[in-house]
N, C-alpha and C positions, 0 to 999 in steps of 0.2 A: 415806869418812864412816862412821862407826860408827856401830849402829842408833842409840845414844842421840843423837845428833847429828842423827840422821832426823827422829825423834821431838820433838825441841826444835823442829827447825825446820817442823815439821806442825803443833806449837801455834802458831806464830808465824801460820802459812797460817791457822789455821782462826781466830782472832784477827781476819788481816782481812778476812775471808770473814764475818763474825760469825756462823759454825756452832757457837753454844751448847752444843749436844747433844754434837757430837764434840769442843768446846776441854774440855766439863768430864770426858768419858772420858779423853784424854789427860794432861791434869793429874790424875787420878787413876791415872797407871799412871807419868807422873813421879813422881808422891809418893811414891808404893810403892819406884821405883828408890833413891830418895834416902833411904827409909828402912833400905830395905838397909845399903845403903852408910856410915850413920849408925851403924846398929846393930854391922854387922863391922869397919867400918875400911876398908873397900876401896873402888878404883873397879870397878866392874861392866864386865866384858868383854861382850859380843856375846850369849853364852852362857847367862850369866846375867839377861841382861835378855829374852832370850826362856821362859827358865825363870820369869822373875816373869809374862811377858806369861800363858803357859800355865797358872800360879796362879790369873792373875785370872778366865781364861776358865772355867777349871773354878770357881769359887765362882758365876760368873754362871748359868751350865750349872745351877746344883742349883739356884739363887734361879728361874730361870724355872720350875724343875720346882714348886719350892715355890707359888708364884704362882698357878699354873695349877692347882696343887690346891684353893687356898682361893678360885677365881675373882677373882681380879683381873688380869686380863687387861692393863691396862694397864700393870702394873709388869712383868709379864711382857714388854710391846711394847719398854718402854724398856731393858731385862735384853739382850734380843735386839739391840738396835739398838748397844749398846755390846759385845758380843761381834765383831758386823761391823766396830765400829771396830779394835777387839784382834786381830784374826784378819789384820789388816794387813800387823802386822809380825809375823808368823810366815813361818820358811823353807816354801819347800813341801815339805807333809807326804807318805811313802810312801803306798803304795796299802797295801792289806790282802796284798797276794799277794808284793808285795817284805820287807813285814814278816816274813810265817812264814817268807822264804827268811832272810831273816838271823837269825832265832830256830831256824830249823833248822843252821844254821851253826854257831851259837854253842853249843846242845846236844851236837851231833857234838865240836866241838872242844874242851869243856870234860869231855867223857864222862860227860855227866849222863842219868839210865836214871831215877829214882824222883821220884815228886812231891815228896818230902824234897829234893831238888835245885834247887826253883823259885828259893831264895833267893836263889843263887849264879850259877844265869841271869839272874833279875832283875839281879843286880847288875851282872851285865855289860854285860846289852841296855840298862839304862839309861846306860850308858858309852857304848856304844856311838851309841845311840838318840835320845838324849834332842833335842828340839828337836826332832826327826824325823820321829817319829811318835807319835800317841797314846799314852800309856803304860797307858790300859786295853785297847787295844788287843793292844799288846806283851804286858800279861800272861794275854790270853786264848789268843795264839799261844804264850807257854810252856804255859802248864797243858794246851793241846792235845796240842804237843808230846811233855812228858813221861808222858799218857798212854797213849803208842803204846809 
C-alpha cells in the first residue's frame, strides 16, 4: 500500500471515528498531495508525498513559533496537534550522530574542503537524505563539517 493509500484510508478511519481535528489535518495534506499533482501532471511517488508531509510540518513549526510570540496559545495547541498528526506518516527520521556520519561521508567523497563547497553537499545530502532526516539538521552537520 503506498503512503497515499495509507492516508486515504486514515481519512476514511477518522471519518468514522468522527475525529474532527485529525479528518480536517488529513484532508488538508490530501489537498496539498492533489494540488501537486494538479499542478505538475504527475502521480506522487512515496517520496514525494513525504516531502509535502515535511512542507507542511515545517510551516506548522514557524506558525506555532509565530503564535506563541503574539500569545495565543490556542492556535499554537491546535498548530501542535496537527504536526502530531503529520509526523505520522513520516519514515523514521536518523538520530543527530548517523546524520554527520553520512555528511562526513559525503564531504570526504565529494572532496569538499571550503565553506564555498556547502552548495554541492547540500545537494547531495539532500539526494541522499531527504525524507530522512531534518534538512536543517543536515545543513548544520555540513557547515560543521566544512569548517574543520
Amino acid at each position: 500500500m503506498t503512503l497515499k493509500e495509507q492516508i486515504t484510508e486514515d481519512m476514511k478511519a477518522a471519518m468514522r471515528a468522527h475525529e474532527a481535528e485529525r479528518l480536517g489535518t488529513i484532508r488538508m495534506l490530501l489537498a496539498a498531495c492533489k494540488q501537486k499533482e494538479v499542478d505538475e501532471r504527475v502521480v506522487l511517488d512515496d517520496a514525494a508525498v513525504v516531502a509535502i508531509v515535511d512542507k507542511l510540518i515545517k510551516q506548522r513549526k514557524d506558525s506555532v513559533s509565530a503564535y506563541e510570540g503574539a500569545g495565543r496559545q490556542d492556535l499554537a495547541d491546535k498548530e501542535k496537534a496537527e504536526i502530531v498528526v503529520l509526523e505520522a506518516y513520516l519514515p523514521a527520521r536518523l538520530s543527530e550522530a548517523e546524520v554527520k556520519a553520512t555528511v562526513t561521508a559525503l564531504v570526504a567523497e565529494l572532496g569538499a574542503s571550503s565553506p564555498g563547497d556547502m552548495g554541492k553537499v547540500m545537494g547531495a545530502a539532500k539526494k541522499q537524505l531527504a525524507g530522512k532526516a531534518d534538512m536543517g539538521m543536515v545543513s548544520a552537520a555540513v557547515k560543521a563539517a566544512l569548517k574543520q
